[in-house]
C-alpha positions, 0 to 999 in steps of 0.5 A: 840277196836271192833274186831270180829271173825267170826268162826266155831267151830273145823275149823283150818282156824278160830283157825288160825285166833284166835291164832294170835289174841291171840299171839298179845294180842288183844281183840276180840269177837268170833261169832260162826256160824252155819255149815250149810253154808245156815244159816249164814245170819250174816256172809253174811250180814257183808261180803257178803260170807258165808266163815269163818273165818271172821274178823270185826274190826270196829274201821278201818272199816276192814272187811275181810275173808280167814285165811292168810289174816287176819293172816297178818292183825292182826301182820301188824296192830293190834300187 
């Protein structure tokens, strides 16, 4: 499995995110990004905002933002 997280260090709507990665033991690579909003080129190339949290699972072909989203991503289809 090829889940990604997109997050910004010390942003609680990414911990969020990363928690309930964690709580439902699932694998994942964080991509820490820049705070500038201007230099996250990857976040934008992947998802087409610049917003984090983002999540890329690659194996469903899922990409999405916004911390509720991903929260009730992560326990409907991953846990």
């Amino acid at each position: 499995m090829t889940v990604r997280l997109y997050a910004l260090d010390g942003c609680p709507w990414c911990e969020k995110a990363a928690d309930a990665l964690d709580d439902a033991g699932v694998a994942y690579e964080t991509e820490w990004v820049d705070a500038l909003h201007s230099d996250r080129n990857e976040v934008k190339r992947v998802s087409g905002q610049r917003g984090v949290p983002v999540l890329v699972d690659e194996e469903r072909g899922v990409t999405m933002a916004e911390s509720a989203n991903i929260v009730e991503y992560v326990e409907r289809t991953l846990a």
